[in-house]
N, C-alpha and C positions, 0 to 999 in steps of 0.2 A: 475476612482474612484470606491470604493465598495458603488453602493446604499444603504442606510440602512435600508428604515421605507416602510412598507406598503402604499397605501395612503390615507389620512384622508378623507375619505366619511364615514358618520355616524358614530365619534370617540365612540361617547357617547353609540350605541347601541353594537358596538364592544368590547368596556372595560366591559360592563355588561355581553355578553355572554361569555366570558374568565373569568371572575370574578365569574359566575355560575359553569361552565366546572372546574375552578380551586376548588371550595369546592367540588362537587360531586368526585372529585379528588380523592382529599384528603379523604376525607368520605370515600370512597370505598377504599383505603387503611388501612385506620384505624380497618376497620371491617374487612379483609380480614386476617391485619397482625398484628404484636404487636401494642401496642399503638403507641411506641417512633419512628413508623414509619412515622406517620405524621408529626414531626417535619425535618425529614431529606426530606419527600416529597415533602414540600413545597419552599423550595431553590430549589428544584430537576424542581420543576414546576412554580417557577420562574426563574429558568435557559430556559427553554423549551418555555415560553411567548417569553423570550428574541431571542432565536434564528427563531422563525419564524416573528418575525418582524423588526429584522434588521441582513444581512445579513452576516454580518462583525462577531456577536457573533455565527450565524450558520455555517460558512466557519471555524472558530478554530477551533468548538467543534465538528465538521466533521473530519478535521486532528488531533485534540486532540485523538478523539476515534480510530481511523484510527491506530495511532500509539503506543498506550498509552494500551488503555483495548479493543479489535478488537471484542472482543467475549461475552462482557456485552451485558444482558438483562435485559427486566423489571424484578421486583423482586416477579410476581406474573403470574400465568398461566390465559391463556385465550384462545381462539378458535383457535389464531395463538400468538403465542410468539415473536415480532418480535425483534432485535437487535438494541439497542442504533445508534449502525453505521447507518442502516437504517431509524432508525428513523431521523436522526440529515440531511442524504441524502435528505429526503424527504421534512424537514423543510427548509431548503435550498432552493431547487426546488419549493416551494411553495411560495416563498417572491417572484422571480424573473415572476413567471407563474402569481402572483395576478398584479405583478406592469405590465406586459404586457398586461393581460386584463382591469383592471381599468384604468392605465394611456396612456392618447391618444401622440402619438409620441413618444411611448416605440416603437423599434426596437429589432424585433429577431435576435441574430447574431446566425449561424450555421457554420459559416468557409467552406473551402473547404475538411477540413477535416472529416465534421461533415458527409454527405452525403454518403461518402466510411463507415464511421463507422459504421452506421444506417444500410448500406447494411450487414454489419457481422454482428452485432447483430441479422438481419434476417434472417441469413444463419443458427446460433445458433439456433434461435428457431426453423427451419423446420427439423434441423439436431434432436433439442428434442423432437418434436414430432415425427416425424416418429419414433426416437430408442424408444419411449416408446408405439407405438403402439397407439398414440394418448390418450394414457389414462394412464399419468403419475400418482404416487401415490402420496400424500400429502406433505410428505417429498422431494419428487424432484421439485416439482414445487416451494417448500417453496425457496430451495438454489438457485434454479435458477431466482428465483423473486428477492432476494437478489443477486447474479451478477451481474444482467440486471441494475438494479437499480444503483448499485455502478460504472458500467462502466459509466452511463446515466450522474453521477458527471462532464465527460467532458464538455455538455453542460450545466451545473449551472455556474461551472469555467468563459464560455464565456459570459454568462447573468451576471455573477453579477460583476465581474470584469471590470472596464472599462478603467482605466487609470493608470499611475505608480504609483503612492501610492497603489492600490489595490492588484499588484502583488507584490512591495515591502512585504504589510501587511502580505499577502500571503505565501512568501519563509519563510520570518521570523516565521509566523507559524511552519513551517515545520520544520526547527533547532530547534527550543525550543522544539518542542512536539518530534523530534526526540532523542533530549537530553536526555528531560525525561522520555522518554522510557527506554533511557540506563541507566540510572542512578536507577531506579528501577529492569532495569536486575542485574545489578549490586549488591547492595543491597540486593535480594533474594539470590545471588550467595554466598556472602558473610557469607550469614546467616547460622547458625546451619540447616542440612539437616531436623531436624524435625520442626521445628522451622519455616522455608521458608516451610516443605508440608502442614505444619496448616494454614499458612496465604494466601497459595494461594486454599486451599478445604475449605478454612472460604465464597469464593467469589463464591461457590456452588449455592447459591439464585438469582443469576445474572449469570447464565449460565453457570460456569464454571465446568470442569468436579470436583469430590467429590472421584475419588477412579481410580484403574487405574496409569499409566506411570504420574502420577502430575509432579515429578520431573526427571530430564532425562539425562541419561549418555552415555558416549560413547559402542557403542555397547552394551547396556543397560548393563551393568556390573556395579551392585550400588556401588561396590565398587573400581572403577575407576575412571575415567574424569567425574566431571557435568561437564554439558553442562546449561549455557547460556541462559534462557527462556523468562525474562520478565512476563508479562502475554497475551505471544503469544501462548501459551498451547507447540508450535514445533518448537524448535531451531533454524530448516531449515529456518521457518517461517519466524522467528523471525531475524535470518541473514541477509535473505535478505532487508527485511523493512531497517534495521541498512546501507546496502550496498548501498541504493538507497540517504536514507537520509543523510550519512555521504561522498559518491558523491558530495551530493552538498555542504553541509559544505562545507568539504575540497577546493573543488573548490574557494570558500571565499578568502581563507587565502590568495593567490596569486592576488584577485580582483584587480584593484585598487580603486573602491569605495565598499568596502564590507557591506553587511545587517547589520551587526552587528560592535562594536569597534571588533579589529584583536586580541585583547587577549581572548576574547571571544567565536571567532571563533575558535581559537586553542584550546584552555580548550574544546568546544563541540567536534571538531574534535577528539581531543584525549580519550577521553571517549568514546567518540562511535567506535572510531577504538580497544580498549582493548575491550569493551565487544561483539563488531564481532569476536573479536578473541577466548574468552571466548563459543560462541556460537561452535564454533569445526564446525562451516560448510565450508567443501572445495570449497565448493561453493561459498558464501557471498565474503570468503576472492577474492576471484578467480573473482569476480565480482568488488570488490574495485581497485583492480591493474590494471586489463581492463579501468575502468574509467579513473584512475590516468595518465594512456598512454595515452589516449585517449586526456586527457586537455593537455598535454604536446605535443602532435604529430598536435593538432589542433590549439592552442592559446600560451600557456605558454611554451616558453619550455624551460623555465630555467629548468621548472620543473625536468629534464631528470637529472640534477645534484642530485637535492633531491632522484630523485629514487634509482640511483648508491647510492649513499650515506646512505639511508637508507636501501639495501642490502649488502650493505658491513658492515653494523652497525649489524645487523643481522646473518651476516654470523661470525663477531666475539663472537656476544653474544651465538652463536649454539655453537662452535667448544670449545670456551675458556670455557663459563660459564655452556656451556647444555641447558642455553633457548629456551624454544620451542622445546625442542629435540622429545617429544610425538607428540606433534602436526605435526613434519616433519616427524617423523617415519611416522604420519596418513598419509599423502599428499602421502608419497611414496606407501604404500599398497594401495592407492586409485588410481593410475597411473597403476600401477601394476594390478590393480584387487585381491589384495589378502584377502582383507579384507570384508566380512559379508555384509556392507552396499553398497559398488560397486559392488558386485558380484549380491545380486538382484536388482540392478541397471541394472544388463548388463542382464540381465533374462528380466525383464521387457523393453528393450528394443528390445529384440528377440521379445517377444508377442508383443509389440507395433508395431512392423513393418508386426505381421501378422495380426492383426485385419487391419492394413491398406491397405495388401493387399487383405482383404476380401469384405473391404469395404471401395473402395479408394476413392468414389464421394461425399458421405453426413456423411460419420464415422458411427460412429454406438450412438449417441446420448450422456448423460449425465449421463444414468445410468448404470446399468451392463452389460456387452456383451453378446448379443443375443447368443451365443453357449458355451456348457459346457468347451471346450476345451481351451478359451478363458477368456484372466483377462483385464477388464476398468483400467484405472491407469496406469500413467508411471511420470519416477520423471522427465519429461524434456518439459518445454514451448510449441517448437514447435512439439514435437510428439505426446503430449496432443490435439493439437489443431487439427491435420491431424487425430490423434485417433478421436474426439468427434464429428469434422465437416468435413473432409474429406479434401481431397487434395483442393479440392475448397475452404474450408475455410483456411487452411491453407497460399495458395497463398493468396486470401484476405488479412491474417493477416501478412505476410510479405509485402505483397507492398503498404497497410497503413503505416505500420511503415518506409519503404523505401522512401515513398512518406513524412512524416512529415519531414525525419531526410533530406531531398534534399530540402524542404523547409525550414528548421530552420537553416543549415549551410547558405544558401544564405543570410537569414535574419543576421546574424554573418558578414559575409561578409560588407554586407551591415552597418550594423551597428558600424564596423572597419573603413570603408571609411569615415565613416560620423563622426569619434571622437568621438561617441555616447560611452564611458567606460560603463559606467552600465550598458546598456542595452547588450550591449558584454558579458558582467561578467555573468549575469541572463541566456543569449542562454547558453552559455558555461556552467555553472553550473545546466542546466536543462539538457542537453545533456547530462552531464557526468553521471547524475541520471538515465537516461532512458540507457545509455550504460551499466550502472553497473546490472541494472535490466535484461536486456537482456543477459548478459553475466551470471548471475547467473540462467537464463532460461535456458541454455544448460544442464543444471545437475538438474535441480528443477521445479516442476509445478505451484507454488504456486501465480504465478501471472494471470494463468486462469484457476481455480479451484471455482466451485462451493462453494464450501463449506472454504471457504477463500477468501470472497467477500473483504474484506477493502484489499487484497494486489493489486485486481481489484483495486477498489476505486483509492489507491495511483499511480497508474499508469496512470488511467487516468488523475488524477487529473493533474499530475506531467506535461502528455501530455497537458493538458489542457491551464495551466500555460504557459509552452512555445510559444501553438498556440497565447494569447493574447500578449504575449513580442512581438513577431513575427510581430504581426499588431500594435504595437504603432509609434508612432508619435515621431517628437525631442522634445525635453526634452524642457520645458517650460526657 
């Protein structure tokens, strides 16, 4: 089950101090900002009551924000600015952390997994302190408090979740807030280009950028391809999120007890598959088909007709109609290297491979590379991670993920033998998300990047999810 409520020791002194916290609130909005700001504060901070006291409304509006607005903040400055995502992380983590210490016979669960993770997140930090000389500046410490934090999500997953409804609750989050993500990509896309850059430099006050690349095209040529954004600010970004979450969708459609009715799944499948495509990243795309092999090689394999099927549907719509013919010329110059965004692609994989051999034990940290000669940055998972934490972390961070994906296929297994469908559907369909993520990591960083904490967040989370299907019980 998701537990919901805090627990009731001194109800009465509890509603009073919330009931204070929430006027001074508000008050200090009012005076800070317009007036009519207080009326939208106050759902704003009856939303915020809700999610630190029952867990169920913290766990959506964690994946809500995750997927949805990644890069909201409060709408007003203070000593530290911190990010809706984080906040909602932390309201989360604080229902599970009050009910372990107030309620006697709460149990901590850590998994087996949790212990290896704990260790790379400590390899991280020694890997940031030492590249900062122990004396990180404000800004680095801020993203990477936001990181730590969003990876940390694994273990809220495992405290708040306890049984199959909770994971149920759970996935379905993830479609829906997946959906409407895309459907908002969508949407901006659609819009008049000034039109769509007014309404997303309108969300300036909540963190978003106000001037700059707002809107975004292929090989920044404005008068070319958009590109696909959402309000993930970077396409790339934004593909991937689409890649991980439209994995698991898809995976539905073939369940046999699927999250959702099967028209449903389809309708979200299909939307989120157009606006990955909409997005122009070689990547995402390159990351959903990995997945889609991947459920047909391991579970489904009728599936293996739908693929022929839907290649050959494609190959007619190229040849006969033109569709897609941009987007294939892209794929081809991107195989090629001829094009602008693989070519420093393949630059930045030269420098990556020499900062790692400069510094092939601890990386060279989170912020900029200790010598002029040298660029931090590189668009690919695993060379970000050997770049930031060194071949040590690196290995860590592969034989984690080695170590989950040998324990969740067993658990598949196991769950095959046992007739247990759903819980089959759920491994498979989380596997296919964490495949599509990892495949999209060969070419993109953005799942351990600093400064892209909610594409952390969704990975762990994702990991998360799996580790508790992984340990349930037969189905009542």
């Amino acid at each position: 089950m998701i537990d919901r409520n805090l627990p009731s020791s001194r109800p009465a002194l509890r509603a009073a101090g919330l009931a204070v916290a929430l006027g001074i609130g508000v008050g200090a909005l009012v005076t800070w900002l317009p007036f009519w700001a207080g009326f939208i504060a106050l759902p704003l901070l009856a939303l915020a009551y809700a999610a630190i006291t029952d867990a169920r409304v913290a766990l959506a509006l964690l994946i809500g924000i995750a997927t949805i607005i990644p890069f909201a903040t409060l709408p007003f400055r203070a000593v530290i600015t911190p990010t809706l995502l984080t906040l909602a992380a932390l309201a989360l983590a604080a229902v599970w952390l009050t009910r372990l210490a107030l309620t006697p016979g709460t149990r901590l669960v850590v998994s087996p997994l949790g212990l290896p993770l704990l260790g790379f997140l400590g390899l991280t930090l020694v890997s940031f302190l030492i590249g900062s000389n122990l004396s990180p500046d404000g800004a680095l410490i801020h993203n990477y408090a936001k990181f730590t934090i969003a990876t940390l999500c694994f273990f809220s997953i495992l405290n708040v979740i306890r049984d199959r409804a909770g994971v149920r609750w759970a996935l379905r989050c993830l479609i829906i807030a997946g959906t409407a993500a895309a459907l908002v990509g969508l949407v901006l896309y659609v819009l008049p280009d000034e039109l769509a850059r007014r309404a997303l430099v309108s969300l300036g006050r909540i963190g978003y950028p106000e001037s700059g690349r707002v809107l975004r095209y292929v090989e920044d040529d404005a008068s070319g391809l958009e590109r696909a954004i959402g309000l993930a600010v970077d396409p790339n970004s934004f593909g991937g999120m689409l890649a991980l979450v439209g994995a698991l969708t898809a995976t539905q459609l073939v369940a046999e007890r699927p999250l959702l009715h099967r028209r449903t799944i389809a309708a979200a499948s299909l939307l989120i598959g157009v606006v990955l495509f909409l997005t122009y990243s070689r990547a995402a795309l390159g990351g959903l088909i990995v997945a889609t092999m991947y459920v047909a090689t391991l579970r489904y394999r009728r599936l293996w007709w739908a693929i022929l099927g839907g290649g050959a549907l494609a190959a007619v719509l190229l040849i006969g109609v033109g569709v897609g013919e941009q987007f294939v010329e892209r794929v081809i110059d991107g195989v090629q290297f001829r094009d602008q965004a693989n070519q420093m692609r393949l630059a930045e994989y030269q420098n990556a491979l020499a900062v790692i051999q400069a510094y092939p034990f601890l990386g060279i940290g989170f912020g900029q590379a200790p010598e002029l000669d040298l660029v931090a940055g590189v668009s690919s998972v695993y060379l970000a991670v050997a770049q930031r934490t060194g071949l040590i972390g690196l290995a860590a961070f592969c034989g984690l993920l080695a170590w989950f994906f040998a324990r969740s296929i067993a658990a598949l297994r196991r769950s095959v033998a046992a007739g247990d469908d759903e819980r089959a559907a759920w491994l498979v369909s989380l596997q296919a998300a964490l495949a599509a993520a990892l495949a999209v990591g060969l070419l993109d960083h953005y799942f351990f990047n600093i400064e892209f904490s909610h594409m952390s967040a969704l990975l762990w989370i994702t990991i998360g999810l799996a580790t508790v299907a992984e340990a349930l019980g037969p189905p009542d």
